[in-house]
GUNU-428408 format. One record per residue: x, y, z of N, C-alpha, C in turn; residue in one letter. Coordinates in pm, whole numbers, padded with zeros to 5 digits, always signed. Layout:
XYZXYZXYZa...
This chain:
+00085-00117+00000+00000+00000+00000+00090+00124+00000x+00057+00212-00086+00134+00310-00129+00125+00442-00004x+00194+00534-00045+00106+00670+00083-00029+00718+00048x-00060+00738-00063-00151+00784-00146-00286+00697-00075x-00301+00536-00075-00396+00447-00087-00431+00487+00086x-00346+00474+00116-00289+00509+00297-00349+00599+00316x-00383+00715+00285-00445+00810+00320-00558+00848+00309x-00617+00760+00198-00755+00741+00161-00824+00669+00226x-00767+00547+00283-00829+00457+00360-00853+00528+00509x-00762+00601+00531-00771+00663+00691-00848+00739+00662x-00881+00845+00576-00984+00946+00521-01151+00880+00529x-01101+00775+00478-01245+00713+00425-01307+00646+00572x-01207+00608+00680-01271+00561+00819-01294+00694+00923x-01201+00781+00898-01277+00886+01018-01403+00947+00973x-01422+00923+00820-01586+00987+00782-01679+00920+00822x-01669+00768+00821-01755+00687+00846-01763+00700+00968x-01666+00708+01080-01700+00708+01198-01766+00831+01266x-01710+00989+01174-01823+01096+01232-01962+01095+01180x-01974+01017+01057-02116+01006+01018-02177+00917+01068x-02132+00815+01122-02221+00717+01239-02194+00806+01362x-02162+00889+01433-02167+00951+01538-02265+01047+01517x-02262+01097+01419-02396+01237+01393-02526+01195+01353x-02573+01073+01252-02653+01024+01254-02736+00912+01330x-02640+00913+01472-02674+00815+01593-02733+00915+01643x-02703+01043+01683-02730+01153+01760-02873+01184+01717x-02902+01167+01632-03101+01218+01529-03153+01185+01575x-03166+01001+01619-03278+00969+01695-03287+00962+01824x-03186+00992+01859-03170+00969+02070-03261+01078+02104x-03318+01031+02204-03391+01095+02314-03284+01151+02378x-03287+01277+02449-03163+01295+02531-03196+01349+02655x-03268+01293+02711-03355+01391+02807-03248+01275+02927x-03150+01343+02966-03029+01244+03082-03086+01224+03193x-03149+01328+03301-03220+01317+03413-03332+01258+03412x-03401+01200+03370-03529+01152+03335-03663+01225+03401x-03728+01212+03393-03900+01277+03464-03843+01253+03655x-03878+01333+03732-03860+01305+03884-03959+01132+03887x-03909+01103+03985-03988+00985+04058-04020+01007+04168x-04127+00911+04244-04180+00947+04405-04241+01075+04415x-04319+01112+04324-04345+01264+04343-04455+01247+04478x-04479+01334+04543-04557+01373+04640-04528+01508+04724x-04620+01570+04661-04591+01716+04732-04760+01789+04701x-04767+01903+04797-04907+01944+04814-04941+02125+04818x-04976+02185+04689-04977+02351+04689-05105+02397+04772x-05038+02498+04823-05149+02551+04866-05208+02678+04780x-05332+02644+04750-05375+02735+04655-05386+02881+04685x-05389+02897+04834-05418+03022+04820-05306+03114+04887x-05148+03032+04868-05051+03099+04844-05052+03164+04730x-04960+03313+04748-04950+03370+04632-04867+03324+04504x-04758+03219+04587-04662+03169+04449-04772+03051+04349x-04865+03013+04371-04919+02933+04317-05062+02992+04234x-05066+03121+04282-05223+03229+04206-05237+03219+04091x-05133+03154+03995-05172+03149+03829-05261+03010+03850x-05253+02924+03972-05354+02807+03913-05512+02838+03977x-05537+02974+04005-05645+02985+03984-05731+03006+03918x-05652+03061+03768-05708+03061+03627-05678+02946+03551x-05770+02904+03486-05798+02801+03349-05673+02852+03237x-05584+02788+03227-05470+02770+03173-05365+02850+03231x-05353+02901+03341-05251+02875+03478-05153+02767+03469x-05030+02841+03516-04921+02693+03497-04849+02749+03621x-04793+02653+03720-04658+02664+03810-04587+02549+03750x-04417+02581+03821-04340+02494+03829-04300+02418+03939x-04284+02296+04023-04242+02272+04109-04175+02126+04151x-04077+02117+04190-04031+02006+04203-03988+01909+04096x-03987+01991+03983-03931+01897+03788-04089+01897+03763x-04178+01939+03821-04318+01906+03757-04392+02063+03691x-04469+02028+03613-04543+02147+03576-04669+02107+03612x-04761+02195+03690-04838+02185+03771-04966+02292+03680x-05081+02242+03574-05151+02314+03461-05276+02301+03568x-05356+02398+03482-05510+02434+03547-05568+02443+03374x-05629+02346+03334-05689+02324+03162-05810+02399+03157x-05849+02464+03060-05922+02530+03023-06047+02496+03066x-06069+02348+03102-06219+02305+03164-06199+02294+03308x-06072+02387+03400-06100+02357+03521-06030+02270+03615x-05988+02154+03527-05906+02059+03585-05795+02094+03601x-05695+02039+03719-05570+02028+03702-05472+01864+03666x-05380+01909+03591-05266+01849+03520-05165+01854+03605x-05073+01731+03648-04922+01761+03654-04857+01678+03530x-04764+01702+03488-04686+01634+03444-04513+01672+03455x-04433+01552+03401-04264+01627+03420-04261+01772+03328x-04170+01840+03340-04130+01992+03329-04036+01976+03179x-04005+01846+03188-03870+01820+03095-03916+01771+02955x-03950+01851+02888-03905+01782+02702-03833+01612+02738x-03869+01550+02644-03801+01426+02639-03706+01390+02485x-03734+01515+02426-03651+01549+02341-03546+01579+02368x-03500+01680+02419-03353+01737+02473-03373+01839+02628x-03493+01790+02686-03464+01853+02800-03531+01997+02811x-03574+02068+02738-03597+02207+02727-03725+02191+02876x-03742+02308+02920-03868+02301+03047-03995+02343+02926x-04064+02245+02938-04237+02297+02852-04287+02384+02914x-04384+02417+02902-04484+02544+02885-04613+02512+02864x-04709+02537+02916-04863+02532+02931-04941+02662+02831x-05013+02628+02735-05099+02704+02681-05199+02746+02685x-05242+02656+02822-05423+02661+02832-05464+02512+02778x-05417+02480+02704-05474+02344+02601-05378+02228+02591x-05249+02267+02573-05087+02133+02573-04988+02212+02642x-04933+02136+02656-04779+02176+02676-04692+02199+02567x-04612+02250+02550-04554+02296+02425-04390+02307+02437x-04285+02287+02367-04198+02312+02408-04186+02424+02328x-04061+02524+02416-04043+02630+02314-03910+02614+02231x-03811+02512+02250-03711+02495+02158-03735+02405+02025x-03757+02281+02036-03804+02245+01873-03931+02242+01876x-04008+02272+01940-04182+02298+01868-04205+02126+01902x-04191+02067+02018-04264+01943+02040-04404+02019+02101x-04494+01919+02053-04623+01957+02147-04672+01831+02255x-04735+01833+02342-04786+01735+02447-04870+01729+02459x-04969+01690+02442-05146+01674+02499-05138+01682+02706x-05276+01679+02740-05242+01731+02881-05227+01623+02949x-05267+01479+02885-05209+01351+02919-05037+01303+02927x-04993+01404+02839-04810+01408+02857-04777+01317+02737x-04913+01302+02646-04874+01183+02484-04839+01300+02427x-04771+01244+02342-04696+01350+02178-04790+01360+02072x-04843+01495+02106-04896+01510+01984-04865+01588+01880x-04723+01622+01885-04632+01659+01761-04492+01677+01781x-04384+01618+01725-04260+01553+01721-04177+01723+01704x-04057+01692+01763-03974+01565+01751-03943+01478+01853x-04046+01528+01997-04034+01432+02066-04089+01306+02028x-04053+01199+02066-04066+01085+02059-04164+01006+02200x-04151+01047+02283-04132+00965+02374-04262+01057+02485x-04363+01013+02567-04424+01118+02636-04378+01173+02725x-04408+01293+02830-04366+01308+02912-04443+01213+03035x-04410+01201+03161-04420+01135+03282-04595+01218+03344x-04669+01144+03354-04744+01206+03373-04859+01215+03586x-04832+01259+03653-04871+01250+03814-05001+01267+03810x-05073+01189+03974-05224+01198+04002-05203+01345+04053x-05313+01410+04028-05385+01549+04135-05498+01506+04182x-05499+01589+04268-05635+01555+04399-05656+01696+04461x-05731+01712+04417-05811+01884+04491-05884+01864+04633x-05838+01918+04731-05921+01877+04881-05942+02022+04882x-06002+02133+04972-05968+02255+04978-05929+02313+04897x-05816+02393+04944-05766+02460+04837-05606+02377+04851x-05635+02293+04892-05499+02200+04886-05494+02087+04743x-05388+02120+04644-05351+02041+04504-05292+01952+04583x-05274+01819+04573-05190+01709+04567-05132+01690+04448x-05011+01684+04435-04912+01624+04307-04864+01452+04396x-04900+01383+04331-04839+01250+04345-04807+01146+04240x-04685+01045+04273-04678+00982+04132-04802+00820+04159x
């Protein structure tokens, strides 16, 4: 093998190996921390840090969870985390939404538009008072 052939062949394996490294990267989920587990924690509604869930599409954050009030009244928890790459979602009144690639979530935490893949983690609520329960 000449220098010439030699150099082509080494050429021709580090491409292959950054193009299997970049096209491995497309489909991974990368969400590293995953959704919290054991959730159990309890807002009090008629603290002031929690006053957006007294309106119908109201959102807090707490504990990796996003804590929604849906347009019919109900409340939603689900994880905070994209399962795409992590970004914190956002409540519209209607889904969750991410604001970095435009995944959307139904208020069940299913994908109802990519590029997530994967749903988010979704917790029971329980309204007593004005006491929310978040639990997994």
């Amino acid at each position: 093998m000449d220098r010439k052939e030699f150099l082509a062949t080494l050429g021709i394996g580090a491409a292959a190996m950054a193009c299997s490294y970049c096209l491995g990267g497309c489909n991974k989920e990368d969400n590293v921390t995953g959704p919290p587990t054991n959730v159990d924690f309890t807002l009090d509604l008629t603290n002031s840090a929690y006053a957006a869930l007294k309106n119908n599409g109201g959102y807090v954050y707490n504990a990796g969870v996003i804590v929604a009030r849906t347009s019919t009244g109900s409340y939603v928890a689900v994880s905070q985390t994209c399962t795409h790459q992590g970004t914190t979602v956002q409540f519209d009144g209607s889904q969750f939404t991410c604001p970095a690639h435009g995944s959307i979530f139904n208020t069940d935490g299913s994908v109802a538009r990519g590029p997530a893949g994967s749903p988010l983690a979704r917790y029971n609520t329980s309204l007593i008072g004005n006491s929310l329960r978040v639990y997994s």
